[in-house]
N, C-alpha and C positions, 0 to 999 in steps of 0.2 A: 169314233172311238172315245170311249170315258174311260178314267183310268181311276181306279180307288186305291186313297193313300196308301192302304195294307197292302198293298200289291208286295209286286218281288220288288228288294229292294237295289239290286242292282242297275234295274231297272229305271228305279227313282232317281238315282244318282246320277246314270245318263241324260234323264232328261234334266234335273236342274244343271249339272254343268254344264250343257249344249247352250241351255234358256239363256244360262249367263254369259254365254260365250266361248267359255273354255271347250279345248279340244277332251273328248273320253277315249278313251281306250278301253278295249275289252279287260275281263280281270280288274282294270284300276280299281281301287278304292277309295271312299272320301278320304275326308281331311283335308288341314287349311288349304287353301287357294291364296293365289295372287290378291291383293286389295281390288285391281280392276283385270278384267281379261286382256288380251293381246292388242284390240281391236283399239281399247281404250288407251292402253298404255302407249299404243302407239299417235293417239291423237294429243298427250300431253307431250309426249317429245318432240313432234311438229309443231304445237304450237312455244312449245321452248326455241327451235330452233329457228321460226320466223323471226323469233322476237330477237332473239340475239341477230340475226340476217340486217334485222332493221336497227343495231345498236340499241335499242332498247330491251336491256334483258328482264327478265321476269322474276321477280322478289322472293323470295322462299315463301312469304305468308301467301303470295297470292299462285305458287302451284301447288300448296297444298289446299287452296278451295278451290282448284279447279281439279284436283284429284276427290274433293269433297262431293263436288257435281257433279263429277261423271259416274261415281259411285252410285250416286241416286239415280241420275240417268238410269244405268247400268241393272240397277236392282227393279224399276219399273217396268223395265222392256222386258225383262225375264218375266214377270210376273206376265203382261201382256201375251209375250210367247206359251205358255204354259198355259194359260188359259184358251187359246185359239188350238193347241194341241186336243182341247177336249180332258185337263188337269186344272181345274179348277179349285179343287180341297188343296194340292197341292201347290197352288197359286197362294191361296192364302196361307201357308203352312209355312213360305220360306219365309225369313225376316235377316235384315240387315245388320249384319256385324259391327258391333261399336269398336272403332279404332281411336289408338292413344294417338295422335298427330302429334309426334314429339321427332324430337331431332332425331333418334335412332332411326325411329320411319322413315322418316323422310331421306336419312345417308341409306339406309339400305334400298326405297325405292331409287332412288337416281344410280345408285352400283348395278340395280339389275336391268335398266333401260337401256345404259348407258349415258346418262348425261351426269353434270356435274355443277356441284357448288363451289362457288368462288368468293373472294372478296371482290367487290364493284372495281374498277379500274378508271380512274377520273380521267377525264379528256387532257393536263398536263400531262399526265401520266403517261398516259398513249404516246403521245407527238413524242417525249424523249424516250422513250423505248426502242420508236419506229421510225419516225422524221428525224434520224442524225447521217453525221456525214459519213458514214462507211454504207449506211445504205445506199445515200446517192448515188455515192460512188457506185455500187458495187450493181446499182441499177441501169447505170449509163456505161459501165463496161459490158454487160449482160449482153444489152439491147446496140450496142458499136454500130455494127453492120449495118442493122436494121434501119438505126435512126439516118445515117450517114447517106442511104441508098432512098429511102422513101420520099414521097414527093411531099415539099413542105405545107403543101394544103391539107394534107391525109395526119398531119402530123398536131393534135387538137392536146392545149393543156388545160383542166379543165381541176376548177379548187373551191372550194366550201367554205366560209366562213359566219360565224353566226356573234349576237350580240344578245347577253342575258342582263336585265336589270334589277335591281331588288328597292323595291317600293316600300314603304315603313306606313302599311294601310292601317287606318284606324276600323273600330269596330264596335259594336252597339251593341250592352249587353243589360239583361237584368240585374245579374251581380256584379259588386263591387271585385270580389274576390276569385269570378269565373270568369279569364278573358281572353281562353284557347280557342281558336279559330285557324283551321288547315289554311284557308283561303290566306291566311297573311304570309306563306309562304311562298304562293303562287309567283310567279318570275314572270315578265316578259319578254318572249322573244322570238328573236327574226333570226332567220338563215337564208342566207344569198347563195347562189351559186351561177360562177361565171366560169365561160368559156371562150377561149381562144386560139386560133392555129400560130404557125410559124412564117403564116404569110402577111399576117395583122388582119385577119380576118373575124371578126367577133359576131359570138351570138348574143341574141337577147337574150340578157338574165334573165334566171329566177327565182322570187324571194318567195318565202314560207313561212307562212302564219299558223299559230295555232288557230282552233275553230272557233274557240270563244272570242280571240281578238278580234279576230272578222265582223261577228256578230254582233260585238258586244260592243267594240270600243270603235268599227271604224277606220282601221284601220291602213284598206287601201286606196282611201277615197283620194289620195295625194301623188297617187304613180301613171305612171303614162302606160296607155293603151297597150303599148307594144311589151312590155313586163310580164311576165305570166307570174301570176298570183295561186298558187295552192294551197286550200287548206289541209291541214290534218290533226291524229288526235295524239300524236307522239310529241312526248317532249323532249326527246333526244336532240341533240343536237345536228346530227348526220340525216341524210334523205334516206331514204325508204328506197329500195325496187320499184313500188309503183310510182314513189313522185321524180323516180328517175327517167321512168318509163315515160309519162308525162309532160317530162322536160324536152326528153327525145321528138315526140309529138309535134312537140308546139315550135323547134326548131329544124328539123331535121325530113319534116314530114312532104316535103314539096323539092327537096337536095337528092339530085342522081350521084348521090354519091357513096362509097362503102366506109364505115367506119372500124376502127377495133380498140377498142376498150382495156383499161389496164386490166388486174386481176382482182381487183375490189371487191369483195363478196357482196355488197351492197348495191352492185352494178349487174352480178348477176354472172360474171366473166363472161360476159357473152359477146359476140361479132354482129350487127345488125345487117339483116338482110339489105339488100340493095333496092331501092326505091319500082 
């Protein structure tokens, strides 16, 4: 089937709103659309919501080039779709809406997804909000029974701590007068994570390197064997689900035994199956 652009135009309409994703409805009419279809907008909210999963949350400047990209994404595959339909004039017909990327945009894309912009929340920040004593408390009343009853091998505490540096790097430049360079910001740094039951039974840590340390500077040439060493590309200070997962692995992988995990969204709240 060829379709020529003069055709009926309801007709036209279904199919570019289909190309791009959007649902049609009989009767509907054009006019504006979402910036991206359904499809898409739900691949920016997932990837917002990994990113906060893993405390690394996602900058405003860099979800609106990834709403930049999916855009274009979005607007090629139609075109690709619509040509394979046997719409070809029609292919080349449609063209790409130029959008203002301004903060209006952007507050009313996150109202109709659902997500949300924030001010950053620094890691002091956090620990006195959340690490004070009414929560303790109110964590070890909760859990009474439970802790009181369970056996003290089953019973693992298990804490994070990480070490940032700031280096004062020099830099080589042609001008006297140009001598901005990202990389002088760059920080080193390590995050440990160690674990313990209530019977003094410990696991081997795990420290966390970024990827360039590793490669670059060397890093774990000074740890012993039994250390599990992870890289990754986060600079957050917190581990990830997967270098949790990881940790899980490298300790827990040869233990008949059942674990359960606090409610840490970065743990994933989950129960590990039994061995």
């Amino acid at each position: 089937m060829y379709l020529q652009l003069s055709g009926d135009q309801t007709l036209l309409n279904c199919l570019k709103l289909s190309a791009f994703g959007f649902r049609w409805e009989p009767h509907q009419r054009g006019g504006s659309r979402p910036c991206l279809s359904p499809s898409y907008e739900n691949r920016t909210k997932c990837q917002v919501h990994y990113s906060a999963l893993d405390h690394d949350c996602d900058k405003t400047i860099e979800v609106l080039e990834l709403i930049h990209l999916l855009r274009n994404e979005m607007f090629q595959r139609a075109r690709q779709r619509l040509r394979a339909w046997g719409a070809a004039k029609l292919a080349t017909s449609i063209e790409l809406d130029e959008i203002d990327y301004s903060s209006q945009f952007l507050n009313e894309f996150c109202n109709r997804i659902g997500i949300y912009i924030k001010s950053p929340t620094g890691i002091e920040e956090a620990r006195r909000q959340w690490c004070n004593m009414n929560n303790i408390r109110n964590f070890f009343s909760k859990f009474k029974v439970i802790l009181l009853n369970v056996n003290p091998f089953f019973l693992f505490n298990m804490d994070e701590t990480g070490l940032s540096i700031q280096k004062p790097f020099r830099i080589i430049t042609n001008n006297k007068k140009m001598n901005l360079s990202p990389k002088a910001l760059q920080q080193t740094q390590i995050t440990a994570l160690c674990c313990f039951n209530a019977t003094g039974y410990t696991m081997n840590p795990i420290f966390y390197f970024l990827i360039w340390q590793i490669y670059h500077r060397n890093s774990c040439r000074y740890l012993h064997s039994s250390v599990l060493q992870i890289p990754g590309g986060s600079i957050s200070i917190y581990l990830s689900a997967l270098q949790f997962y990881s940790f899980l692995i490298f300790n827990c992988s040869e233990m008949r035994k059942k674990f359960h995990f606090n409610n840490r969204f970065s743990y994933f709240s989950m129960v590990t199956p039994q061995d």
